[in-house]
C-alpha positions as a Markdown table, in Angstrom:
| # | Residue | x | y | z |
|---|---|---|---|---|
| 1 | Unk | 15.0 | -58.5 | 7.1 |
| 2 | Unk | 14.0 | -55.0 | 5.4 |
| 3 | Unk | 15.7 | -53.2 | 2.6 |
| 4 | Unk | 18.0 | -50.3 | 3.7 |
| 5 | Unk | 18.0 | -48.9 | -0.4 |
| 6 | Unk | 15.7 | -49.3 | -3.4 |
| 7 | Unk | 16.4 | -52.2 | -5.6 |
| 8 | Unk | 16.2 | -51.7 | -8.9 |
| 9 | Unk | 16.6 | -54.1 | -12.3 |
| 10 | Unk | 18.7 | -52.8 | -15.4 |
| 11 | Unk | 16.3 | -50.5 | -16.9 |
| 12 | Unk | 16.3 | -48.8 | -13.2 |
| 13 | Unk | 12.7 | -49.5 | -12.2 |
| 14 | Unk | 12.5 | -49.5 | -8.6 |
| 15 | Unk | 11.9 | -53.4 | -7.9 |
| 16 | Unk | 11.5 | -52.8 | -4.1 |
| 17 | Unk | 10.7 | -49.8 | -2.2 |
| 18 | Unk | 13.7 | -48.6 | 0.7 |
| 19 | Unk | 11.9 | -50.3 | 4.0 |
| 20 | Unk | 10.4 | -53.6 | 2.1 |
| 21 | Unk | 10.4 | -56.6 | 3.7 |
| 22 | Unk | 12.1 | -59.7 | 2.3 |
| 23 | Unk | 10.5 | -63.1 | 2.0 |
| 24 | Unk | 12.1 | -66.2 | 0.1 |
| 25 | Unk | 9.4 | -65.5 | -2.3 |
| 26 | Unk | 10.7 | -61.6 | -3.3 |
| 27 | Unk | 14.2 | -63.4 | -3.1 |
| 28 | Unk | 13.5 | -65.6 | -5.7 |
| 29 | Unk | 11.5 | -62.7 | -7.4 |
| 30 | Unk | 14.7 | -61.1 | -7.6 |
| 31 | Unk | 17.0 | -63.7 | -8.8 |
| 32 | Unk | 14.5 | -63.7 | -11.5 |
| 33 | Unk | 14.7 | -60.1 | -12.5 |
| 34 | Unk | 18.9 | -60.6 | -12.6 |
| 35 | Unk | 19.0 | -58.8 | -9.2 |
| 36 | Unk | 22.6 | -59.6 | -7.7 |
| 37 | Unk | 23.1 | -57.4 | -4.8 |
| 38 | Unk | 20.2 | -56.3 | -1.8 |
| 39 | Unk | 21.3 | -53.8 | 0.9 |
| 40 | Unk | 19.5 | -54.9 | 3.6 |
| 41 | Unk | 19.1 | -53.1 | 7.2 |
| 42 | Unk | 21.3 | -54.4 | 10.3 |
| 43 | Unk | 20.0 | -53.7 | 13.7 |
| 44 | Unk | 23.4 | -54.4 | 16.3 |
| 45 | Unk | 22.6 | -54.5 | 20.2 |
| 46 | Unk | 24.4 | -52.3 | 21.7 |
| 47 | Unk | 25.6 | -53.7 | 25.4 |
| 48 | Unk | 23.7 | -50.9 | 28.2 |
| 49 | Unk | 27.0 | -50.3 | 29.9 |
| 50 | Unk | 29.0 | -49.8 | 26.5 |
| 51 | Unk | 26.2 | -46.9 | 25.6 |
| 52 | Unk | 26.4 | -45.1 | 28.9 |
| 53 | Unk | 29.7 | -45.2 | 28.7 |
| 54 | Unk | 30.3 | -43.9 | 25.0 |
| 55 | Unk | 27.5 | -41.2 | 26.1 |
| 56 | Unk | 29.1 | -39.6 | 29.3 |
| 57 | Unk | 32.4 | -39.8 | 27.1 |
| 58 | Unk | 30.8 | -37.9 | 24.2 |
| 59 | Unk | 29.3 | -35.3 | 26.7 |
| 60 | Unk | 32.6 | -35.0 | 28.3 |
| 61 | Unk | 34.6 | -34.1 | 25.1 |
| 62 | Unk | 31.9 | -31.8 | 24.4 |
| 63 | Unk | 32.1 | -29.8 | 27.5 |
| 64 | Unk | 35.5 | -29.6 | 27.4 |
| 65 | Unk | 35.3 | -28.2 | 24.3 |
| 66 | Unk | 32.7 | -25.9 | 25.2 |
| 67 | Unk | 34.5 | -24.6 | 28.5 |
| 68 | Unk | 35.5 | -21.5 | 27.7 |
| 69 | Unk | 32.3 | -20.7 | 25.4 |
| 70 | Unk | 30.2 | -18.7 | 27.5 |
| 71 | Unk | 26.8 | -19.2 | 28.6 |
| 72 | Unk | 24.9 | -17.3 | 26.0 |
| 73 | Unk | 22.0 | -18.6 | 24.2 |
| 74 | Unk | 23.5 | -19.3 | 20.7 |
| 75 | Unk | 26.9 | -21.2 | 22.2 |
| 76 | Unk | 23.8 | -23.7 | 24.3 |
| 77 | Unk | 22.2 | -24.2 | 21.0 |
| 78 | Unk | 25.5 | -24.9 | 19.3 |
| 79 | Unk | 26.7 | -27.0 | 22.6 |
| 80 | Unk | 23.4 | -29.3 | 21.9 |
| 81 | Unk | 24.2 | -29.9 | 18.6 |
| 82 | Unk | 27.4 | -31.3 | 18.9 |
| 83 | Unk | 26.6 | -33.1 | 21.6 |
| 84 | Unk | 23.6 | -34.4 | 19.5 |
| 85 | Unk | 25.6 | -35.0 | 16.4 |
| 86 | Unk | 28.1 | -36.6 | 19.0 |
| 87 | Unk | 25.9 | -39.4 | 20.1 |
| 88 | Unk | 24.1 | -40.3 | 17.0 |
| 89 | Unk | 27.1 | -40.7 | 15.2 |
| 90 | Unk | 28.6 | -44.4 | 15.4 |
């Protein structure tokens, strides 16, 4: 388990760096310092079939958003953007 944010105590020193691992030893470090709340990191596996299937519907909305666009340079470059943003985003 890593940290997904900084911890910090009251006084707003940084406790634990964004990316630390966490041992029962840091946990108990923590309880120590008053620390009530760790956002931690969560990995989900994503099924194969589900992700080709939420990528070839993202690139479908894309193009037909982009079908009347033009071929030009700039619209490609704006076209791989969204499509980018399109399948990072959850």
């Amino acid at each position: 388990m890593r940290v997904a944010a900084p911890v910090t105590d009251a006084g707003g020193h940084v406790l634990l760096p964004e990316g630390a691992s966490i041992s029962d030893a840091i946990l108990g470090s923590l309880a120590r310092h008053e620390v009530t709340e760790v956002c931690v990191e969560f990995e989900v596996a994503e099924d194969p079939a589900q992700r080709a299937a939420r990528e070839a519907a993202a690139t479908a909305s894309v193009a037909a958003l982009f079908r009347h666009a033009g071929e030009g340079v700039a619209t490609r470059a704006l076209h791989d953007a969204v499509l980018a943003f399109r399948l990072t985003a959850p």
